[in-house]
C-alpha positions as CSV (number, residue, x, y, z in Angstrom):
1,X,-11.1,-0.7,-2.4
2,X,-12.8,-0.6,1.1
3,X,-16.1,1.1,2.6
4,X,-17.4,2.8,5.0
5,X,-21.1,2.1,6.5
6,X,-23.0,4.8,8.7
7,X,-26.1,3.5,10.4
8,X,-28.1,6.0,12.5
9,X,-31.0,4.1,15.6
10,X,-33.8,5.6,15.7
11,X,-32.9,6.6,19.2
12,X,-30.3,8.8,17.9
13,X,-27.2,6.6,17.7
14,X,-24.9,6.9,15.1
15,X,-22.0,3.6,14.5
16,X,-19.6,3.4,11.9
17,X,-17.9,0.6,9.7
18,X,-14.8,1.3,8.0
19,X,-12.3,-0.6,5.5
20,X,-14.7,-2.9,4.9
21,X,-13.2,-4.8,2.0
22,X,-15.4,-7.6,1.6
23,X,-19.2,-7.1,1.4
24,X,-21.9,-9.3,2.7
25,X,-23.9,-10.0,-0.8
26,X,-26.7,-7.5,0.7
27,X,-24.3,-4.7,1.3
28,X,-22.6,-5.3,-2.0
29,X,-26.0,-4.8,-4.2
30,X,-25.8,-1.4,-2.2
31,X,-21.9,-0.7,-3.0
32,X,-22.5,-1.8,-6.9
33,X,-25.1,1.3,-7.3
34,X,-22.3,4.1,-6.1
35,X,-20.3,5.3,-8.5
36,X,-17.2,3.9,-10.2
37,X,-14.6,3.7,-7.6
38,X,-11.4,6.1,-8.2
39,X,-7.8,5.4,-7.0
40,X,-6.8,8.2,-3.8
41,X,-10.8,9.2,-3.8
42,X,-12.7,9.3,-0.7
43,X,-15.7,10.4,-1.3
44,X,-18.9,10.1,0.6
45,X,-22.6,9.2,-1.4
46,X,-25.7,9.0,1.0
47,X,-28.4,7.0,0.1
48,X,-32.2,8.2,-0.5
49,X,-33.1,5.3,1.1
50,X,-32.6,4.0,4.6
51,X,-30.8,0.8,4.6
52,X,-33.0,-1.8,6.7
53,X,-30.4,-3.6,8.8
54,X,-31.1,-6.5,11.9
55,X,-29.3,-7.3,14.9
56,X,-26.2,-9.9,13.8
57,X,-26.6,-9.3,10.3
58,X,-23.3,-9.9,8.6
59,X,-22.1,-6.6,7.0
60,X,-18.8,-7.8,5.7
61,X,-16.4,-11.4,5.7
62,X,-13.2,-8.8,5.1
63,X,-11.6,-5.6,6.3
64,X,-8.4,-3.8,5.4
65,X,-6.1,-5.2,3.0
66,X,-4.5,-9.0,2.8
67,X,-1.6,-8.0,4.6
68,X,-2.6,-5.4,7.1
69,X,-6.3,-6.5,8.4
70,X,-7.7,-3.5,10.2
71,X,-11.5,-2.0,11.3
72,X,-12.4,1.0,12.2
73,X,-15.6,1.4,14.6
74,X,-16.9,4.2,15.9
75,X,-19.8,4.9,18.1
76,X,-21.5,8.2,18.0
77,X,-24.4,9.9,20.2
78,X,-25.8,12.5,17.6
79,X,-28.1,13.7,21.0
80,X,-25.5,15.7,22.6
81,X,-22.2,16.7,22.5
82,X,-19.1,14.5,24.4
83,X,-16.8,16.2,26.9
84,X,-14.2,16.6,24.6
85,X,-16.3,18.7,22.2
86,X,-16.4,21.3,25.6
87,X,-13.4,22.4,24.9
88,X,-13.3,25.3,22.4
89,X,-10.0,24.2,21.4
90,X,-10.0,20.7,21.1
91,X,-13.2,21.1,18.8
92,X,-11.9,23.6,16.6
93,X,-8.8,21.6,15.8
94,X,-10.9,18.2,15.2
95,X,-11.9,18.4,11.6
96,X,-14.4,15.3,11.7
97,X,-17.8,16.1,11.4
98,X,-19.2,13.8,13.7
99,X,-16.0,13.4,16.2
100,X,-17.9,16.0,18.5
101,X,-20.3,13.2,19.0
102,X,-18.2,10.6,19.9
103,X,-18.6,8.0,22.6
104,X,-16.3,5.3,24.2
105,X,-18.2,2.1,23.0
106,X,-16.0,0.5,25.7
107,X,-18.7,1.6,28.2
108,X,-21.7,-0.1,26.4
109,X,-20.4,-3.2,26.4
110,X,-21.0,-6.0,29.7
111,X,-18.1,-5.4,32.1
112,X,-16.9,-8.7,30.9
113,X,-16.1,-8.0,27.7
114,X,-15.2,-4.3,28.2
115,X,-12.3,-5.5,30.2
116,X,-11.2,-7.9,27.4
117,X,-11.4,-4.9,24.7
118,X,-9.4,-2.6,27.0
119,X,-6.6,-5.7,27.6
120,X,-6.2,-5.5,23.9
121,X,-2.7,-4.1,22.5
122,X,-3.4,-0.7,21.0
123,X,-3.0,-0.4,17.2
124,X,-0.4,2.5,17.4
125,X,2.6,2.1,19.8
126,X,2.5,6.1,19.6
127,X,-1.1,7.3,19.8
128,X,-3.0,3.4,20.1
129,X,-3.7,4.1,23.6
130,X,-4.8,7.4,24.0
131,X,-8.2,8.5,23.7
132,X,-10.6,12.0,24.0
133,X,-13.4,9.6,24.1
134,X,-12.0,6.6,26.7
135,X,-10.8,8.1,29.7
């Protein structure tokens, strides 16, 4: 069982957690009012509410599964379209709702520590190192 968070700024700045396996006690209250998990189901539930959440508040202690630890983040500016999302046929063959919107976080971070994200080994010998996002 693993989750998937979506917190939207107020500035219009979308970023994504996913395969979140084990919840911060906070988000957990959240995840026990969803409905009962089903095996190969992916669905999606929104909440009425706005979850409040603070600058280096723990969201999770575990992602993916004991023996393949993976995350998934993903930044998203919801103000405008990327460059990718220009092309007419790159967007009509990306089915993600959001993808459109997506940024390379690489570029928000100091130059420091962009430079040690981008030295890291790509996840996917095949695809790990490409990017529409991260040119």
């Amino acid at each position: 069982l693993q989750y998937l968070f979506s917190f939207i700024d107020s500035c219009g700045i979308m970023y994504r957690f996913d395969h979140l396996s084990i919840l911060s006690e906070k988000f957990q209250t959240y995840a026990d009012q969803l409905p009962e998990p089903k095996v190969n189901d992916s669905r999606t539930t929104n909440y009425r509410e706005a979850i409040p959440v603070s600058t280096g508040e723990v969201l999770a202690t575990g992602v993916g599964f004991d023996d393949n630890v993976f995350v998934d983040f993903g930044v998203y500016d919801l103000r405008q379209l990327n460059n990718a999302a220009q092309d007419p046929d790159w967007a009509y063959n990306d089915q993600s709702t959001f993808a459109p919107y997506g940024v390379c976080w690489f570029d928000l971070l100091s130059a420091a520590d962009a430079a040690t994200v981008r030295a890291l080994p790509a996840g996917s010998s095949e695809s790990g190192s490409q990017s529409d996002y991260c040119l």
